[in-house]
C-alpha positions in Angstrom: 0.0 0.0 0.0 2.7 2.2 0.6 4.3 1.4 -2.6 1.4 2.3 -4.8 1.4 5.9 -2.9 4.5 6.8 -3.7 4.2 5.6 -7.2 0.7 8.1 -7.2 2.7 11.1 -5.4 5.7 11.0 -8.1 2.5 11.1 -10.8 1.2 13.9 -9.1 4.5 15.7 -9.4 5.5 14.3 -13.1 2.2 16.2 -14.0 2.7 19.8 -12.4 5.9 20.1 -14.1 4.5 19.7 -17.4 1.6 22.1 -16.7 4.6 24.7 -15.5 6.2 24.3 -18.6 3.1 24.7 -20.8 2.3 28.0 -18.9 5.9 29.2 -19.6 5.6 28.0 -23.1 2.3 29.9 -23.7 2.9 33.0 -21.9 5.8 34.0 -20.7 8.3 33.2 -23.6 6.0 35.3 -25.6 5.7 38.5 -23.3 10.3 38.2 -22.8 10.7 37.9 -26.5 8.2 41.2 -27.1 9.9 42.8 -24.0 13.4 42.2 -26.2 11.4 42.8 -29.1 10.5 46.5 -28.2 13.4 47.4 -26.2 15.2 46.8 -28.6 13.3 49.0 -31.1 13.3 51.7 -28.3 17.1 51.6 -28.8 17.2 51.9 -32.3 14.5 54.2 -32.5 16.8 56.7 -30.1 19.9 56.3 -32.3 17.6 57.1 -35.1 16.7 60.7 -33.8 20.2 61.2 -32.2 21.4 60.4 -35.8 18.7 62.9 -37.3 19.6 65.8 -35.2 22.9 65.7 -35.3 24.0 64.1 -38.5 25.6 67.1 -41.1 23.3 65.3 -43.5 20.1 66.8 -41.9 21.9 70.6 -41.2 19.8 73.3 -43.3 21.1 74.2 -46.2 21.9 77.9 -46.2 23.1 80.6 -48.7 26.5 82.6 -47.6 25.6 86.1 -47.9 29.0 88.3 -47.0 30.2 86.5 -43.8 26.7 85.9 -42.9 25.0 82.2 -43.3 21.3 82.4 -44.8 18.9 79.6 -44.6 18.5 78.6 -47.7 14.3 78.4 -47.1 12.2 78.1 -50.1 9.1 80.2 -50.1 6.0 80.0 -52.1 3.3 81.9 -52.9 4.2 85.3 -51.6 5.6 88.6 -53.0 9.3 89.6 -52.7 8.7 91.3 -49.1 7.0 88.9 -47.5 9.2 86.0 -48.6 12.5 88.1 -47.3 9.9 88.6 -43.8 8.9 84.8 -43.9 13.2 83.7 -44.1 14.0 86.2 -41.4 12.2 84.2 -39.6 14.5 81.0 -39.8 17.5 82.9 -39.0 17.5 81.2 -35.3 17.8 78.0 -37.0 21.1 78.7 -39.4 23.4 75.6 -38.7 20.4 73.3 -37.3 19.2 70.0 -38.2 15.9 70.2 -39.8 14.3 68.0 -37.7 15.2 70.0 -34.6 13.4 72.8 -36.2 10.3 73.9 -34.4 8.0 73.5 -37.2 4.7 74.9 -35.5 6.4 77.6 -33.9 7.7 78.6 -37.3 4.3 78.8 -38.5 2.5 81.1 -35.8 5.1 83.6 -36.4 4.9 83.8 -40.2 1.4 84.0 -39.5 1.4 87.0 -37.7 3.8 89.1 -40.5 1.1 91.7 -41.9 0.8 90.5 -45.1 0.4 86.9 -44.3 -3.4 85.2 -44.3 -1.7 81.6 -44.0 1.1 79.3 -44.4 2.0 75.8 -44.7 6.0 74.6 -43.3 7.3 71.4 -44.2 10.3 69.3 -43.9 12.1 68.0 -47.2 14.3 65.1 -46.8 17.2 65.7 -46.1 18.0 69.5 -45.8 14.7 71.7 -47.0 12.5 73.6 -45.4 9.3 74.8 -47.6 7.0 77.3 -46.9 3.8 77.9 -48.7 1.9 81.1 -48.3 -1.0 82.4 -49.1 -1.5 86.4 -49.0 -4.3 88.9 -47.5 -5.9 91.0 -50.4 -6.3 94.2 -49.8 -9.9 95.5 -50.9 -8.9 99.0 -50.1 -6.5 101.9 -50.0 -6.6 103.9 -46.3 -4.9 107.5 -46.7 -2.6 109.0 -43.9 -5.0 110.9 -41.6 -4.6 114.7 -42.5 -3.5 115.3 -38.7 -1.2 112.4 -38.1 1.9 112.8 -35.9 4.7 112.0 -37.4 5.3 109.1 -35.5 1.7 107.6 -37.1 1.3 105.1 -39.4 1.1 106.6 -43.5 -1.1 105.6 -46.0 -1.9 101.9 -46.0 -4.6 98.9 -47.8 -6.8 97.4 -45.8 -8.2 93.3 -46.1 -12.3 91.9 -45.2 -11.0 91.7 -41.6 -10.3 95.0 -41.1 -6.8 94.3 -40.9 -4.4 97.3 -41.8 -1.6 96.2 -44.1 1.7 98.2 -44.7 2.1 99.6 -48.2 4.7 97.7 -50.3 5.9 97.8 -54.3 3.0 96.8 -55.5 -0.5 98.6 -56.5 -4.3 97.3 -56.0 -6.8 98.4 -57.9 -9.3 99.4 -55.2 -10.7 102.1 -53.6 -10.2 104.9 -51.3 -11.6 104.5 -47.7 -12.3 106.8 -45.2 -13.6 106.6 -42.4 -11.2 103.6 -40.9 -8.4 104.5 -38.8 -5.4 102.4 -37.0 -7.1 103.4 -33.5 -10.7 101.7 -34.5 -10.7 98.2 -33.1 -10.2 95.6 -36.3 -14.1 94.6 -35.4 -15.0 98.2 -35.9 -12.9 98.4 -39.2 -14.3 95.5 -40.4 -17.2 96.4 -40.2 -17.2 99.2 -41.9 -15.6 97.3 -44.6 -18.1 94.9 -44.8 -20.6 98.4 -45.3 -18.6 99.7 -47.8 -18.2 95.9 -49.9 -22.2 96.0 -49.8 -22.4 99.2 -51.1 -20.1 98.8 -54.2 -22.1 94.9 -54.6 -25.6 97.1 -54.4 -24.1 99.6 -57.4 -23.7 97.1 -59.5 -21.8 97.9 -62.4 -22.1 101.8 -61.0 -19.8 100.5 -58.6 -16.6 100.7 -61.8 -16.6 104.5 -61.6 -16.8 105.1 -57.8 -13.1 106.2 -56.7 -13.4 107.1 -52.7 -16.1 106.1 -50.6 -16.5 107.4 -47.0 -17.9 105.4 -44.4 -17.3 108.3 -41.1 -21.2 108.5 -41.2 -22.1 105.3 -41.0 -26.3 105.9 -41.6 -25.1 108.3 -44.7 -22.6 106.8 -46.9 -20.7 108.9 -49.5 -19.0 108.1 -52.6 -16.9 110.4 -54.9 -18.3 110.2 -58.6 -16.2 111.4 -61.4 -18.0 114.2 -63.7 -16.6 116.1 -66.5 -15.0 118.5 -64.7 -14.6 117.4 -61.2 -15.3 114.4 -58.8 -18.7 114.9 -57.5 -19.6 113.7 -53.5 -22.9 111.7 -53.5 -24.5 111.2 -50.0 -26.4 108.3 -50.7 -27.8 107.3 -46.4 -27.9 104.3 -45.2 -30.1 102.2 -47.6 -31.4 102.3 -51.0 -27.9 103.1 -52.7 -28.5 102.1 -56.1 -31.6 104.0 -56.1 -29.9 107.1 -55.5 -27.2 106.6 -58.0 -29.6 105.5 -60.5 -31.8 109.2 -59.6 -28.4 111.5 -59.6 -27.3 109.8 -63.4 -30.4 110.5 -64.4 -30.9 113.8 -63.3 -27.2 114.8 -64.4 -27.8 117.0 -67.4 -30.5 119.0 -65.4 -27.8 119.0 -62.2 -24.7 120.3 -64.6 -27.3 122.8 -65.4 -28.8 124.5 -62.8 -25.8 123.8 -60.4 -22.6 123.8 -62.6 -20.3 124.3 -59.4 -21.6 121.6 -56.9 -19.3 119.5 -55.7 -21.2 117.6 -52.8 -25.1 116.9 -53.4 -27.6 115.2 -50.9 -29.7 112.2 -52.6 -31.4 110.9 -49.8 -34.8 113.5 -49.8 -37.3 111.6 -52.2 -38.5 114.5 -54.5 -35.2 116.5 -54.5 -31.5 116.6 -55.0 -29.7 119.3 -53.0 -26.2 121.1 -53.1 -24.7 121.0 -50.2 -21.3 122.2 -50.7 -20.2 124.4 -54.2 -17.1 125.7 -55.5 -17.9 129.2 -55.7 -21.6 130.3 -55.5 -24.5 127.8 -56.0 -26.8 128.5 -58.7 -29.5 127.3 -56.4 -31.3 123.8 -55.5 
C-alpha cells in the first residue's frame, strides 16, 4: 500500500511540471521575447533621432551672404517682401538640423507678418525647409489721416478683416476708404468694410466709376463720382444706394445745369436733389 502511494505522489508531481512548462511556453516566452522585441526598437528608435539631429546630413542648407549664413528656405506663394519677412524668420535655426526645427512655432510667427493670411511649413528630406503662403488682399487703399503725428502710421490697404496692411511695391486696384483709422478696433474696421463691400455689390456695375467712398457716417454713406470737370460727392444714407445713384445719373444734365459748381449733393430727400457744398456760389437747388 505504501508502494502504490509513492508511485501516485511522483505522478502527481511528473504532472505539475509539465503544466509549469506549458504556462511558460504559452505565456511568458512570448511577453520576454516582445519585452526584447520592443526594447530593442526603443534603442534603435533613439539612435535614429540622435542620428537625425545631429547628422551634417540633416543641417539646413543655407546661402553665404557676406560673412553671414542664410537659410536657404524656399518660399512660395508670396511677394518679394513677404518671402525676405517669412526667411527672417528661420534665421534662429542657421546651422540646425531640420528635424530640430520647431516646425509649429515657425508657423504662428509667419502667420502673424502683416501681409500673411496663411502658411504651410514642411520638412524636405534631407535639408529643405518649404513654406507655402497664401496672402491677405487688400480690398482697399486707407490715406494718412490729415492730422497724423509724425510718429503715425502713412497711408496703407486694408483686407475683409479689417486688418491694416503696410504699403509695399506693389499697386491694387481698389478704392479709397475713409472713415477707418489704426485706433478703430479691427471689429470696428471690419465692419465698416463689410458696409462699404455692400455698397459697391448694391451699385452694381455703378460701382466701376466710384473712386473714394466714405464710411465716417455710417447711416449716410458717401461716394466720390467722377463728372466732367470734377469728382462729384454723392451722400447716398444708409439704404437704398443704387436708387440714389440711378436718380443722380439721371438727373445729371439737369444738375450740370442749374448747379454747374456743386461738388457735394444730398440724394437721400425723395423729390429733390440738393447742393450741399459748391465751388464758388450755388446757382441754387
Amino acid at each position: 500500500m505504501a508502494k502504490k502511494q509513492a508511485v501516485m505522489e511522483s505522478s502527481s508531481w511528473s504532472f505539475d511540471q509539465s503544466d509549469l512548462w506549458r504556462l511558460c511556453r504559452a505565456y511568458l516566452i512570448p511577453v520576454t521575447g516582445s519585452a526584447v522585441v520592443a526594447l530593442t526598437l526603443l534603442v534603435m528608435v533613439q539612435h535614429f533621432d540622435a542620428w537625425l539631429m545631429t547628422s551634417d546630413r540633416f543641417l539646413l542648407a543655407t546661402t553665404e551672404v557676406g560673412v553671414h549664413a542664410i537659410p536657404a528656405v524656399q518660399v512660395a506663394g508670396g511677394s518679394p517682401a513677404v518671402v525676405e519677412a517669412v526667411r527672417r524668420q528661420f534665421n534662429p535655426d542657421a546651422g540646425r538640423s531640420v528635424f530640430t526645427i520647431p516646425i509649429e512655432e515657425r508657423r504662428r510667427a509667419i502667420e502673424r507678418i502683416p501681409w500673411v493670411w496663411q502658411a504651410a511649413v514642411s520638412r524636405v528630406w534631407p535639408d529643405r525647409i518649404i513654406v507655402r503662403v497664401v496672402e491677405r488682399t487688400p480690398v482697399a487703399y486707407v490715406p494718412a489721416p490729415a492730422n497724423a503725428s509724425a510718429h503715425a502710421p502713412g497711408a496703407m490697404y486694408i483686407d475683409a478683416e479689417g486688418l491694416l496692411l503696410p504699403i509695399q511695391n506693389r499697386t491694387y486696384r481698389v478704392p479709397v476708404l475713409n472713415g477707418v483709422t489704426p485706433a478703430q478696433a479691427p471689429e470696428e474696421r471690419a465692419r465698416r468694410v463689410r458696409l462699404m463691400q455692400r455698397l459697391l455689390t448694391e451699385l452694381g456695375p455703378h460701382a466701376r466709376s466710384v473712386s473714394e467712398i466714405d464710411v465716417r457716417d455710417v447711416r449716410n454713406l458717401k461716394v466720390l463720382y467722377p463728372t466732367e470737370n470734377r469728382g462729384v460727392l454723392l451722400m447716398l444714407g444708409g439704404e437704398q444706394w443704387k436708387y440714389r445713384m440711378e436718380k443722380f445719373l439721371h438727373h445729371y444734365p439737369e444738375i450740370r445745369e442749374r448747379m454747374p459748381n456743386a461738388i457735394e449733393l444730398d440724394l437721400r430727400p425723395d423729390d429733390r436733389i440738393l447742393a450741399t457744398e459748391v465751388d464758388n456760389e450755388s446757382d441754387g437747388d
